[in-house]
C-alpha positions as CSV (number, residue, x, y, z in Angstrom):
1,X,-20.6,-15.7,-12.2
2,X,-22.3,-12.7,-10.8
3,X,-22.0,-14.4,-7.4
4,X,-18.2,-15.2,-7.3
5,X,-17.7,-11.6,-8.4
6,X,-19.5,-10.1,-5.5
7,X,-17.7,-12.7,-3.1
8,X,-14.5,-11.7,-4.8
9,X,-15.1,-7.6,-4.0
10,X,-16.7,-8.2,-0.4
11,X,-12.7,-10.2,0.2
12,X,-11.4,-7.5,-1.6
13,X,-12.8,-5.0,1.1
14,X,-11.6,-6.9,3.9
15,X,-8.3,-7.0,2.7
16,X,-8.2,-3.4,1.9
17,X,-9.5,-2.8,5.3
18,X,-7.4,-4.4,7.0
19,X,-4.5,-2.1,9.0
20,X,-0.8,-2.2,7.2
21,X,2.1,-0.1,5.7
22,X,0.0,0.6,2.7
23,X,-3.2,2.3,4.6
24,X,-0.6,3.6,6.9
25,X,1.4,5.3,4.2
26,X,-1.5,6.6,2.3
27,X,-3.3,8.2,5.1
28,X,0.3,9.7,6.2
29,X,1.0,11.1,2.7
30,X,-2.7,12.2,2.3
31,X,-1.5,14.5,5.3
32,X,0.7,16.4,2.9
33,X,-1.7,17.1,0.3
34,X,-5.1,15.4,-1.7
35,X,-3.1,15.1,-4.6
36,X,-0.1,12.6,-2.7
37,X,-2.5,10.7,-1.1
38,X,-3.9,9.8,-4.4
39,X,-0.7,9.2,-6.0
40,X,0.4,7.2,-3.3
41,X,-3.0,5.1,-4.0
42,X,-1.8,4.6,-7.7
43,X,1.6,3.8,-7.1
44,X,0.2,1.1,-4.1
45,X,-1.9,-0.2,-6.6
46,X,0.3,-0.9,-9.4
47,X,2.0,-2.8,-6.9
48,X,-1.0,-4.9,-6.2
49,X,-1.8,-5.2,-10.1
50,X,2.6,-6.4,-10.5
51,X,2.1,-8.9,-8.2
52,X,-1.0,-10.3,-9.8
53,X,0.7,-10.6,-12.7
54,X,3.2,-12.2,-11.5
55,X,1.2,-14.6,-9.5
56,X,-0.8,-15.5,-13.1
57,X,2.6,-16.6,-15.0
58,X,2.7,-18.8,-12.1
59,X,6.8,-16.6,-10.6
60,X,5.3,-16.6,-7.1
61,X,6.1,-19.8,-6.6
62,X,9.3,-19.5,-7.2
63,X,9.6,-16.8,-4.2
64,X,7.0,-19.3,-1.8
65,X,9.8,-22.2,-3.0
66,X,12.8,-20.6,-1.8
67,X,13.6,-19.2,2.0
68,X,17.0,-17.6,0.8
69,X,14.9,-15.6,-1.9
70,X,11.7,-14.9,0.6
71,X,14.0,-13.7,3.0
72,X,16.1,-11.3,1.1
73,X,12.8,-9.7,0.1
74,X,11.7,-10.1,3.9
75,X,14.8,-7.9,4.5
76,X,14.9,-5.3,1.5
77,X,10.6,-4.6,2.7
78,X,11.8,-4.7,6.2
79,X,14.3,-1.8,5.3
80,X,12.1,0.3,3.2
81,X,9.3,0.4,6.0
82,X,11.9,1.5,8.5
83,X,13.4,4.3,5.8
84,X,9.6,5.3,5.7
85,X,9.3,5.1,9.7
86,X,12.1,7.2,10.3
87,X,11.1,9.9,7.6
88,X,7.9,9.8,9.2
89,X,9.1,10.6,12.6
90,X,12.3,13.3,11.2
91,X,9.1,15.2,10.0
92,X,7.2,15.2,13.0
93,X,10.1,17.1,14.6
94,X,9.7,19.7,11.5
95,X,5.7,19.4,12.1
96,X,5.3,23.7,13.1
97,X,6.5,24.2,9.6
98,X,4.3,25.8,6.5
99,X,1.3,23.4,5.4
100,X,1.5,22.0,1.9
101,X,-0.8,23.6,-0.7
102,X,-3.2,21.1,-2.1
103,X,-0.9,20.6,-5.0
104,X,1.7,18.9,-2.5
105,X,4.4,19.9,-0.3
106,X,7.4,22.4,-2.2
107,X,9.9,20.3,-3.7
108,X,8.1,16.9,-3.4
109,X,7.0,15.8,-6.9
110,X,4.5,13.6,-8.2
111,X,6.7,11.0,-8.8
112,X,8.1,11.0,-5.7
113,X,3.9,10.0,-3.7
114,X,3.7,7.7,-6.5
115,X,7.0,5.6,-6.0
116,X,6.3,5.8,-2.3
117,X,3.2,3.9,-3.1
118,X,4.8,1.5,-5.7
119,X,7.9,1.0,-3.1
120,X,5.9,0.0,-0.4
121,X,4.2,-3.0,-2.1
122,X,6.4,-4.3,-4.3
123,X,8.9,-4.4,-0.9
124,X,6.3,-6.9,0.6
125,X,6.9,-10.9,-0.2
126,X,3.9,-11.2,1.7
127,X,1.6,-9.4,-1.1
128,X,3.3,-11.6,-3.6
129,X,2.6,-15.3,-1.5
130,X,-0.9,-13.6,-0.8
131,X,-1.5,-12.7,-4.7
132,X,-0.8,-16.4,-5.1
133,X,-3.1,-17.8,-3.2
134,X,-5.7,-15.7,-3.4
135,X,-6.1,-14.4,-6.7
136,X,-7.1,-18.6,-8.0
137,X,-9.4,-18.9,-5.8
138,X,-12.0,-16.9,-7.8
139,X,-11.4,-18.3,-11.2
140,X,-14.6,-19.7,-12.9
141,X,-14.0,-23.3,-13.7
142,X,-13.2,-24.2,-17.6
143,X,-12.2,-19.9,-17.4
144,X,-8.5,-19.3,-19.5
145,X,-6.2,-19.0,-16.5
146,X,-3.7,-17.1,-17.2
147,X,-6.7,-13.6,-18.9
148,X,-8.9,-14.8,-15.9
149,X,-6.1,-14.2,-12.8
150,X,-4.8,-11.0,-14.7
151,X,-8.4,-10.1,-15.2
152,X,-8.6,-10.2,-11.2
153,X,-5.5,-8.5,-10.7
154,X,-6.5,-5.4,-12.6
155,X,-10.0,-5.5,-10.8
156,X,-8.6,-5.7,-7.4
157,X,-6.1,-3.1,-8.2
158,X,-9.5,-0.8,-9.5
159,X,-11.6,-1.6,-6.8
160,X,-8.8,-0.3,-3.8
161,X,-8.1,2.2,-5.7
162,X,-12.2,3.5,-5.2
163,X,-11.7,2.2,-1.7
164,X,-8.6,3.9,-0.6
165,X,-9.7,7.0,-2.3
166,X,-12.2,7.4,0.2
167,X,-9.2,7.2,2.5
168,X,-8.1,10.4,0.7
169,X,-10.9,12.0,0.4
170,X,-11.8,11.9,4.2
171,X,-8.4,13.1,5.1
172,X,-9.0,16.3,2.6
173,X,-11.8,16.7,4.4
174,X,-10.5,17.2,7.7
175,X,-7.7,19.3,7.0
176,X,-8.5,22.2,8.5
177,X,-8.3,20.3,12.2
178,X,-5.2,17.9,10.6
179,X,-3.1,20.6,9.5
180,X,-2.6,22.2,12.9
181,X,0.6,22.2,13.9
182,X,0.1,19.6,17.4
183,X,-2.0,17.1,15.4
184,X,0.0,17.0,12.4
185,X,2.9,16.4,15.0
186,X,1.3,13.4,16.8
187,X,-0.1,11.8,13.6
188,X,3.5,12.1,12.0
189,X,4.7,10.7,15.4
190,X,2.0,7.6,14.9
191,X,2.7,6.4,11.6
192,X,6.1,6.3,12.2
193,X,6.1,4.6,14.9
194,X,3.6,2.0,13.5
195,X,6.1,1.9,10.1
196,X,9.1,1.1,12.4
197,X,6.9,-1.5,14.4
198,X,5.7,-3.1,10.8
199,X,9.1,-3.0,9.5
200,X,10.7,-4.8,12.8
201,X,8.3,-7.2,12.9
202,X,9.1,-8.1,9.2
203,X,13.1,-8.2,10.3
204,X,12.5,-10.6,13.2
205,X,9.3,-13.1,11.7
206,X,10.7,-16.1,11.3
């Protein structure tokens, strides 16, 4: 038992490690202020914990069974990464403005880091095929299925939440060199560009 659980966080890392719209997004928004980027985190891994769920009542399948649904979600994600993308970039062109406080920038509410988060997931058919097919793999044999994946779900969802707060925390760090007017220009200029790239690339895969 002990065994699977450690293989289960060390895939855990790797997938949180790995580059995408959700580490781009929450570095981006941990730009603004500690307190997005750790909302952002939350609302990301609600996300990861929905589609866990959903993959335990056995609905992913659905979505892996039908193209016309997959691809409608393939769309909406593509979409909302672009809508990110071109925020992204619209603010790199306001980038010699005022610095958020560490509360978070004026006007932009709590809700509004965590949905970003939540969005961003939730917008991905490919976190819902991957919960899927990952998420059984680590099920102890004779184990209830259905407590056992959502069990996992809600681990996973824990554990990137301690991972990507390191995320945070090393951006809050830096701020003094990130919050300079050129850099917080080019970085803005990055993750757009990358959010435009992911959400093309989502668009055109066949």
């Amino acid at each position: 038992m002990l065994s699977t659980l450690l293989t289960f966080l060390g895939a855990c890392t790797l997938i949180a490690a790995s580059p995408g719209p959700s580490t781009v997004l929450i570095i981006r928004q941990s730009l603004l202020s500690r307190r997005a980027g750790f909302l952002t985190v939350l609302g990301n891994e609600t996300g990861v914990f929905v589609w866990g769920a959903v993959a335990a009542f056995g609905l992913t399948a659905l979505l892996a069974a039908s193209e016309t649904a997959y691809d409608v979600m393939r769309f909406v994600g593509a979409v909302v990464l672009v809508v990110f993308g071109a925020q992204a970039l619209w603010h790199a062109r306001h980038a010699d403005g005022p610095v958020a406080q560490e509360g978070g920038l004026p006007g932009r509410s709590g809700w509004a880091s965590y949905r970003s988060g939540l969005l961003i997931n939730l917008a991905n058919p490919k976190a819902a095929i991957f919960a899927m097919s990952f998420l059984p793999q680590f099920v102890p044999p004779g184990a209830p299925h259905l407590p056992a994946m959502l069990g996992l779900a809600a681990l996973w969802a824990v554990y990137e939440i301690g991972y990507y707060s390191v995320y945070v925390w090393g951006v809050a760090r830096m701020r003094t060199v990130l919050s300079r007017a050129g850099v917080r220009r080019r970085l803005e200029q990055v993750s757009g560009g990358v959010l435009l790239l992911l959400g093309a690339r989502l668009a055109l895969e066949g």
